[in-house]
C-alpha positions as CSV (number, residue, x, y, z in Angstrom):
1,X,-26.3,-33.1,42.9
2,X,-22.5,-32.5,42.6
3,X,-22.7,-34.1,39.2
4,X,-25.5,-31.6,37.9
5,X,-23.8,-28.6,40.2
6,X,-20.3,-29.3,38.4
7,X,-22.3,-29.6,34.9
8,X,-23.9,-26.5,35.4
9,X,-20.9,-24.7,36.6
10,X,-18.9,-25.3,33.2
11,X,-22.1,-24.3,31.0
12,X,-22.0,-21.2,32.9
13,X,-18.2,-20.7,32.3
14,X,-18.6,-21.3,28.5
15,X,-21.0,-18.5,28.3
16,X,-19.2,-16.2,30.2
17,X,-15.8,-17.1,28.1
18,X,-18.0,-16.8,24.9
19,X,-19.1,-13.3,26.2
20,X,-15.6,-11.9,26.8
21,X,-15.0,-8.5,25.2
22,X,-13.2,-7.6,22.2
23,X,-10.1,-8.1,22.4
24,X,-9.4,-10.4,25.1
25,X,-5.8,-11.0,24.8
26,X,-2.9,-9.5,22.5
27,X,-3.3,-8.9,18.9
28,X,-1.1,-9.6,16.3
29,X,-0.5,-7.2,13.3
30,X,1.1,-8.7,10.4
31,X,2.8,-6.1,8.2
32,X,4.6,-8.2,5.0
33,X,7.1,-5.9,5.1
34,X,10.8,-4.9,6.5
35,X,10.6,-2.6,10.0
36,X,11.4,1.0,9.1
37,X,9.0,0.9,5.2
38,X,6.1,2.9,5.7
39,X,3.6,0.4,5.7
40,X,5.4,-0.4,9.1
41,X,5.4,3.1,10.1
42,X,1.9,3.4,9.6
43,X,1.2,0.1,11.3
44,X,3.1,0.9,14.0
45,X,1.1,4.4,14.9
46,X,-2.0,2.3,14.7
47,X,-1.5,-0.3,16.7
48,X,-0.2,2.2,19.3
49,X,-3.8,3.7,19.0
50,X,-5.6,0.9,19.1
51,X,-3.9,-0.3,22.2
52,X,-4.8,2.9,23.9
53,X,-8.3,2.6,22.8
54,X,-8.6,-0.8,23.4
55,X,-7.2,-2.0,26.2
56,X,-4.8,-4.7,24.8
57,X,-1.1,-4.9,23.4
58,X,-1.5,-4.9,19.0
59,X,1.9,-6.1,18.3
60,X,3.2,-5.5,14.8
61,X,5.2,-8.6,13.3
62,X,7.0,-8.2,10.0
63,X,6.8,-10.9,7.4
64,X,8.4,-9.9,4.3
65,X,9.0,-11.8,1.1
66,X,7.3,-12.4,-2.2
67,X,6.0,-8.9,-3.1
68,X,3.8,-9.0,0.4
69,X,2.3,-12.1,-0.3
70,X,3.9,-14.6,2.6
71,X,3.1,-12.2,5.6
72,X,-0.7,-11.6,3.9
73,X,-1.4,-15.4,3.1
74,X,-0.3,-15.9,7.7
75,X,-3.0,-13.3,8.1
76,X,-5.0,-14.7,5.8
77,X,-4.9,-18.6,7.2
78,X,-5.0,-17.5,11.1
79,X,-7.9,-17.7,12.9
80,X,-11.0,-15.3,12.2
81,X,-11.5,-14.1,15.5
82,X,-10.2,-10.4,15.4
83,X,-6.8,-11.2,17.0
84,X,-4.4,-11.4,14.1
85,X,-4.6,-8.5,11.5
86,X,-3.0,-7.4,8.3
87,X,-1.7,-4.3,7.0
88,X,-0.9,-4.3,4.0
89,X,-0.4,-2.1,0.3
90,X,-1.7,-2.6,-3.4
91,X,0.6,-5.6,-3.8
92,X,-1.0,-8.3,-1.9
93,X,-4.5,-7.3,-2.0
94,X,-5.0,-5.8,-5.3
95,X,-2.0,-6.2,-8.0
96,X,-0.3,-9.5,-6.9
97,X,-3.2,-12.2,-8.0
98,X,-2.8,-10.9,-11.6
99,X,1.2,-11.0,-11.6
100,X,2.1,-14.3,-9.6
101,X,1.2,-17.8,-11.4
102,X,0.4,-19.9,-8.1
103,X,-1.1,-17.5,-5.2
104,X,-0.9,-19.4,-2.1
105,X,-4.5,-17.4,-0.8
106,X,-6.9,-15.9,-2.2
107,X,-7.2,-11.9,-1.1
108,X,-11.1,-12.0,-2.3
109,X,-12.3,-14.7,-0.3
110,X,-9.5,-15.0,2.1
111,X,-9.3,-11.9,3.8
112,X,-12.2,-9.0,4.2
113,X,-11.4,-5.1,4.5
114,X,-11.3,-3.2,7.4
115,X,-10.4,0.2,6.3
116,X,-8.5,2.0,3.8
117,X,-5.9,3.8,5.8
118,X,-4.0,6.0,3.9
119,X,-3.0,7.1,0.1
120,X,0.4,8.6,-1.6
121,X,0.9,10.0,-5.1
122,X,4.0,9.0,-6.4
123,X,6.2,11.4,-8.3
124,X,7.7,11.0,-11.5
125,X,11.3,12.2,-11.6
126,X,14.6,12.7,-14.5
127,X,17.7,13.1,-14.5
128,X,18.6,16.6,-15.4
129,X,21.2,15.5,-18.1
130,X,18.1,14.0,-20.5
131,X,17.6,17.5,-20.8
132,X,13.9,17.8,-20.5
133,X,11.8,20.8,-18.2
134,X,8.4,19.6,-18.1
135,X,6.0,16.6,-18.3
136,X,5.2,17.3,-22.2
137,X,8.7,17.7,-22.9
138,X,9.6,14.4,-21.5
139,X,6.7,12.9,-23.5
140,X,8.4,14.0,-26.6
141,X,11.6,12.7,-25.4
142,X,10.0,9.6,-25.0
143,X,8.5,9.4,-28.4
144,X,11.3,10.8,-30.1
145,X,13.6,8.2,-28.8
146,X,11.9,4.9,-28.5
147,X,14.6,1.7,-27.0
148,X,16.6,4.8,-25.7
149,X,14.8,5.4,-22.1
150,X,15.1,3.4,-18.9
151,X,13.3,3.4,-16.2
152,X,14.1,2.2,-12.4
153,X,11.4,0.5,-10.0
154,X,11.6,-1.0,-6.5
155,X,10.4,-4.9,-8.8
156,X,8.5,-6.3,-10.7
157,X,4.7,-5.8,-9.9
158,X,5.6,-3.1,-7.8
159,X,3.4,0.3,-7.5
160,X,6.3,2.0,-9.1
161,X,6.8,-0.4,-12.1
162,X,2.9,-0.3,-13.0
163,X,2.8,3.2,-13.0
164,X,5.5,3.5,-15.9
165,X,3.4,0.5,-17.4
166,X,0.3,3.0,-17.3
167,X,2.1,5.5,-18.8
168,X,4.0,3.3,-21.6
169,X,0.5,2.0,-22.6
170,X,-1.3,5.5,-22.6
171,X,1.3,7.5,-24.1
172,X,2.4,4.8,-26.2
173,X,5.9,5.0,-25.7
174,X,8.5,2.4,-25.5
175,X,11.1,2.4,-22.0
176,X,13.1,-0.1,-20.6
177,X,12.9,-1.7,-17.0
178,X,15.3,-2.2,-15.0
179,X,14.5,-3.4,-11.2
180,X,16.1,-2.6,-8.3
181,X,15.5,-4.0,-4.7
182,X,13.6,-1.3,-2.8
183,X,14.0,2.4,-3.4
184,X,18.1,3.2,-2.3
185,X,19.7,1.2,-4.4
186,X,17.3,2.5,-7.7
187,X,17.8,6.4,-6.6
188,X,21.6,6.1,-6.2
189,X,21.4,4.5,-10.3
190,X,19.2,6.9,-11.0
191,X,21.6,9.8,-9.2
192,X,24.4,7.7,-11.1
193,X,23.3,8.1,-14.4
194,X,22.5,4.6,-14.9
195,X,18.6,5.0,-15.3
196,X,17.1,8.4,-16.6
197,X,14.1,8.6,-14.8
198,X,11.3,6.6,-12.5
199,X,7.8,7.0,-10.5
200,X,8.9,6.7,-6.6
201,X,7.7,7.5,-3.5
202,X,7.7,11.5,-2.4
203,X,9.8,11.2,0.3
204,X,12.2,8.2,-1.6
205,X,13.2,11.2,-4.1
206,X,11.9,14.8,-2.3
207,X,15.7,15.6,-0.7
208,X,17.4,15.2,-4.4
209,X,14.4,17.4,-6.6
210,X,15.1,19.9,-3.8
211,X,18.9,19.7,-4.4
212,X,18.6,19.9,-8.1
213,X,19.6,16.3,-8.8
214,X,16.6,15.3,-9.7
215,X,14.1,17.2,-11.7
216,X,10.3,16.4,-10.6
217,X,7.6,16.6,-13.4
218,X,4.4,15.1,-12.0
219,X,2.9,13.9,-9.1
220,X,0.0,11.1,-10.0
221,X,-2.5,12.3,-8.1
222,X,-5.3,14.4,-9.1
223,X,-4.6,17.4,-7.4
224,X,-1.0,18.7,-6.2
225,X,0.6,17.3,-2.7
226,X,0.8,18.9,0.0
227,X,4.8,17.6,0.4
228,X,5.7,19.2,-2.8
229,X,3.3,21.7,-3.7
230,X,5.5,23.2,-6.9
231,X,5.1,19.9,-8.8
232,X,1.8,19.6,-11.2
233,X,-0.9,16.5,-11.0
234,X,-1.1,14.2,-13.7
235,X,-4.7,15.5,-13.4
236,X,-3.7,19.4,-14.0
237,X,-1.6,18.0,-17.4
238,X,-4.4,16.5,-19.0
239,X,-4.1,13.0,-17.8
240,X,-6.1,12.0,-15.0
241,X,-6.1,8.2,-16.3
242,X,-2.7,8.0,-15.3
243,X,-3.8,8.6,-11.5
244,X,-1.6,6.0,-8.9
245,X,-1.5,6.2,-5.6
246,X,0.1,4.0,-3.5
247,X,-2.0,2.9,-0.4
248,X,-2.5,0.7,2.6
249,X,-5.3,-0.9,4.3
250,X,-6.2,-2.9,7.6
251,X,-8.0,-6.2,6.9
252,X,-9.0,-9.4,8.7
253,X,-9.3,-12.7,7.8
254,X,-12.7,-14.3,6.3
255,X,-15.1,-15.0,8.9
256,X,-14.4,-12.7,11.2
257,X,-17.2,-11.5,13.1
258,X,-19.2,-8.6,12.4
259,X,-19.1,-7.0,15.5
260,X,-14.9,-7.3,15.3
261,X,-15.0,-5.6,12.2
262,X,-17.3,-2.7,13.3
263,X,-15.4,-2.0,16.6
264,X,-12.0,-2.2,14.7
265,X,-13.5,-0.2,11.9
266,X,-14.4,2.4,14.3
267,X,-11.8,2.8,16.6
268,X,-9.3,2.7,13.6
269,X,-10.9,5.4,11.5
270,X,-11.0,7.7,15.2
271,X,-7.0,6.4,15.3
272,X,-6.2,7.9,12.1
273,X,-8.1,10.9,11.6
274,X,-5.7,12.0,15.0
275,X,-3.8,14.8,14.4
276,X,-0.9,13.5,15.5
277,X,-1.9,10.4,13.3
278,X,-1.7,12.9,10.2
279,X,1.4,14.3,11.0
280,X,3.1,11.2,11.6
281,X,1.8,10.2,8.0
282,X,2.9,13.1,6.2
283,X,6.1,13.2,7.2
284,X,6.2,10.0,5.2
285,X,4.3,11.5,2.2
286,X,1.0,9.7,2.8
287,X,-2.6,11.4,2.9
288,X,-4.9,9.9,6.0
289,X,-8.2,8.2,4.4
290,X,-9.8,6.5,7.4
291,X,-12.2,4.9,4.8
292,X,-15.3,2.9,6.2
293,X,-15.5,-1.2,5.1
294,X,-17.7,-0.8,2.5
295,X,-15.7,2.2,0.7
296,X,-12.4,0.1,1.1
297,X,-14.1,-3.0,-0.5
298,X,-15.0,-0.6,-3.4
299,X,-12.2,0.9,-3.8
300,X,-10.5,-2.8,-3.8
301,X,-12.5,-3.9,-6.5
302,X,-11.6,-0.3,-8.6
303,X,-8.0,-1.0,-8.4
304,X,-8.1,-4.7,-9.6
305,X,-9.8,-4.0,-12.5
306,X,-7.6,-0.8,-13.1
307,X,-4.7,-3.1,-12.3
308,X,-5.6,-6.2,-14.4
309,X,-5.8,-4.5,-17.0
310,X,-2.3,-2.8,-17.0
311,X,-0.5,-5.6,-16.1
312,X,-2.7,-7.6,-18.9
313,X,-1.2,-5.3,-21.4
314,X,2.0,-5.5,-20.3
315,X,2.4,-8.7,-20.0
316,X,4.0,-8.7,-17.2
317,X,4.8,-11.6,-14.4
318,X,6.4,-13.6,-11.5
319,X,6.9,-16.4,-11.2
């Protein structure tokens, strides 16, 4: 009897373990980037939401190196069962597997989308000294003196080298690259003189094109943002193909359950659409999304082809 009492006693405990709520213990966000970039600004606000919501610590660890993909091929090998995460930009998810010979994951079949969190324009900036006003006069600077242009970008593969790319290829115009590790040390060469102009991040450049050191032209969005409201969309100029944003998205690994994914889809899309949520993120230049799974996966598969494409023509790699 004690036999059969003690056998049914640890049945019973199995099912009640493998009935314990989502999440039952701490969950680990990986961001594969420094503390302090905006992808670890916006992981941070969620994670603080989530916690609220849900009743355990989400505790953001940053694994940077190799354009994003160390810290997204952790998330990607960890266990499936809702308790380690991945926040994560264009790089590792939708640009990377086209740039880098030997990818140690694969962000198709390896990871699966949660949400896509949020979007940026980036802005295309000069120098004032190249002596150009406006997008189409910079465009005829460009074509007028091909070999003479350079152009700055936080590396290779990066949202802000691709985005040139785009532009070289569509305008057909001929600049060179020159790539700088992160966004300070590129703006000070571009304050410097040393580069004449670059696609950044709003808030990387904003501060100088309001103190006349930089001139803005464009922003590549298809409408004007809200952070600087003065500077035309590629969209407004006649070019709508040369759209870029720079986003970021929550995602899982493979296999994760169903029912994970819908309760973090939900609570995350109700953390983000927060007002406070928004105001956090624009401060940083970044437009909330709060997509649902399927529109992320879609919107995945857009920018890889977009991507492939560019990077296809530009021959671009790294190794």
């Amino acid at each position: 009897m004690n036999r059969i009492a003690l056998a049914l006693l640890l049945c019973l405990s199995s099912l009640a373990a493998g009935a314990q709520p989502y999440p039952s213990r701490p969950v680990k966000v990986i961001v594969p980037y420094p503390a302090g970039s905006t992808p670890d600004i916006v992981a941070r606000t969620l994670s603080a939401k989530l916690q609220a919501a849900m009743g355990q610590p989400f505790v953001v660890e940053n694994r940077a190196g190799a354009g994003g993909n160390i810290g997204a091929d952790a998330a990607a090998k960890s266990a499936p069962d809702g308790h380690t995460l991945l926040v994560a930009v264009n790089g590792p998810i939708a640009v990377n597997k086209f740039l880098y010979k030997d990818m140690p994951y694969d962000p198709d079949k390896d990871l699966v989308p949660i949400s896509l969190l949020a979007s940026s324009p980036q802005m295309l900036v000069v120098i004032p000294s190249i002596g150009v006003e406006n997008f189409k006069e910079f465009l005829a600077f460009a074509r007028s003196n091909p070999g003479r242009l350079s152009y700055g970008s936080v590396g290779g593969g990066s949202a802000s080298h691709l985005t040139m790319e785009l532009f070289k290829s569509d305008a057909k115009v001929f600049a060179v690259h020159i790539p700088y590790r992160g966004f300070p040390p590129a703006v000070t060469d571009l304050l410097a003189g040393n580069i004449h102009t670059m696609f950044a991040i709003i808030p990387a450049v904003l501060p100088q094109v309001k103190a006349g050191k930089l001139r803005a032209l464009a922003v590549t969005g298809l409408k004007r943002s809200a952070q600087a409201p003065e500077v035309p969309s590629v969209a407004e100029l006649g070019y709508p193909q040369l759209e870029s944003l720079a986003w970021i998205g929550l995602l899982a690994p493979a296999g994760t359950a169903p029912a994970i994914l819908e309760r973090l889809e939900s609570e995350s899309v109700r953390a983000m659409q927060a007002a406070d949520t928004r105001d956090t993120l624009g401060k940083q230049g970044f437009d909330v999304v709060a997509s649902s799974r399927t529109q992320f996966a879609s919107w995945i598969g857009s920018e890889s082809a977009k991507w492939s494409k560019v990077i296809a023509a530009s021959g671009a790699t790294v190794d």
